[in-house]
N, C-alpha and C positions, 0 to 999 in steps of 0.2 A: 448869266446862265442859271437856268432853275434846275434841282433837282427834281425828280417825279418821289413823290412820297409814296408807296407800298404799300398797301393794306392788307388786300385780299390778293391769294396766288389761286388758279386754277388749274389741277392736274388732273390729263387723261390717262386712266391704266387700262390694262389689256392681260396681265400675264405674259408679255411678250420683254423681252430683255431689257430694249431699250425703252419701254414704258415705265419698267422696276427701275432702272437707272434715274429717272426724272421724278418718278416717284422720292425716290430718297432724295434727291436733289431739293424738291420741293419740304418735304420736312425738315432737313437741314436749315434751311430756308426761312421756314416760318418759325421754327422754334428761335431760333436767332436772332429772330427781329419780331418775334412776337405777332405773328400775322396769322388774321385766318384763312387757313386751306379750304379748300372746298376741291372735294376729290370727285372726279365724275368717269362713267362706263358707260357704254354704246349699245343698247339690244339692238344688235344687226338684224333685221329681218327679213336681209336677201338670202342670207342664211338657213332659213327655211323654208320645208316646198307648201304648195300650197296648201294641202291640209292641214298643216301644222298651226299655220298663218290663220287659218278659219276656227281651229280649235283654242279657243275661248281658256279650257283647261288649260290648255298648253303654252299657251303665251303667258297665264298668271303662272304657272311653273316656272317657266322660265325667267321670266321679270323676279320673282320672288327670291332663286337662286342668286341669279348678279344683286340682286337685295343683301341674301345674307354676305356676298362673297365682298361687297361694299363694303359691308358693317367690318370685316376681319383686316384690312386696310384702312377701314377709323380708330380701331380699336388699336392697329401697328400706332399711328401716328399719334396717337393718345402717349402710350406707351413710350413712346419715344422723346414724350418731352411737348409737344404740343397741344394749347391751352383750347386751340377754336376747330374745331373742326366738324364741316358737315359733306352730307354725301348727296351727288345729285345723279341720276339715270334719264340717260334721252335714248330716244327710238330711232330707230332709221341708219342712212350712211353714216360713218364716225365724224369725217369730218365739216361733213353740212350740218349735221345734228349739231355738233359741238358751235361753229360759226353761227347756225344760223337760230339755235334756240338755246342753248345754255349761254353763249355769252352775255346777250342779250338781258338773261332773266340776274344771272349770278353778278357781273357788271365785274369782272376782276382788273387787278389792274396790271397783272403780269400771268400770262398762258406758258405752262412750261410743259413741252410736250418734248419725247422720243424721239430718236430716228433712228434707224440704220442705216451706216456708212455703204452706200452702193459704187459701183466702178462702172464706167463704161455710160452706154446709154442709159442702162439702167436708172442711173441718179435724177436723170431727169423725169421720172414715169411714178407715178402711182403711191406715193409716198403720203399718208395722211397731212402727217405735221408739212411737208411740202404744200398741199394744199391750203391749211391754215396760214400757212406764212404769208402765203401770195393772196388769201382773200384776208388779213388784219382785220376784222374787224372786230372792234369793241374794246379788245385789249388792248393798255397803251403800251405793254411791251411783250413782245415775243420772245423766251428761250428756250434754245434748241438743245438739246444736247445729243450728240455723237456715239454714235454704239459703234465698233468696227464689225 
């Protein structure tokens, strides 16, 4: 039986609970084992109506913001004991963006993403990290972690 040797982790944030949960997870993480993170955010662009989307200004504003709001999450994980860390920003849905161009380009070997604990039908619907799990690709290991 082989182990899988770790290198690089790849974490998605958002601001949202259970993204900060994985976030720390993943510093934890790398500091630990000495690995590099590579921290990465999603410009949603369904998120904007179309003027915005055609406004040139407006999208470097925006890109530029999740830029700097990047840099205050390398700068945590710096901070926190962490030797390698870079940031990367993709465009579009989160988790096609994430599956189908960051992994791809960053090549990690563990994806550690969020979730929130859903009840009912709910759990089976709509869940980023849901979707990553079920399309695997790139990363040789998937962890989830559990928000309730």
């Amino acid at each position: 039986m082989s182990v899988l040797e770790i290198k690089r982790i790849l974490v998605g944030v958002d601001d949202s609970e259970d993204a900060l949960l994985a976030f720390d997870y993943a510093i934890e993480r790398a500091k630990r084992e000495d690995l590099e993170l590579v921290i990465v955010s999603v410009l949603e662009n369904d998120e904007m109506n179309v003027y915005q989307a055609l406004n040139k200004d407006f999208i470097h504003g925006q890109y530029e913001d999740l830029e700097n709001h990047l840099r205050e999450y390398q700068d945590q994980a710096y901070v926190r004991g962490v030797n390698h860390v870079r940031t990367v920003i993709a465009e579009g849905e989160p988790g096609g963006a994430i599956i189908e161009d960051v992994i791809p380009k960053v090549k990690p070997d563990l994806l550690i993403v969020g979730s929130k604990s859903q009840k009912g039908v709910a759990k089976y619907f709509g869940s980023q990290a849901a979707y990553m799990i079920l399309m695997r690709v790139g990363a040789k290991h998937i962890f989830q972690l559990f928000h309730p």
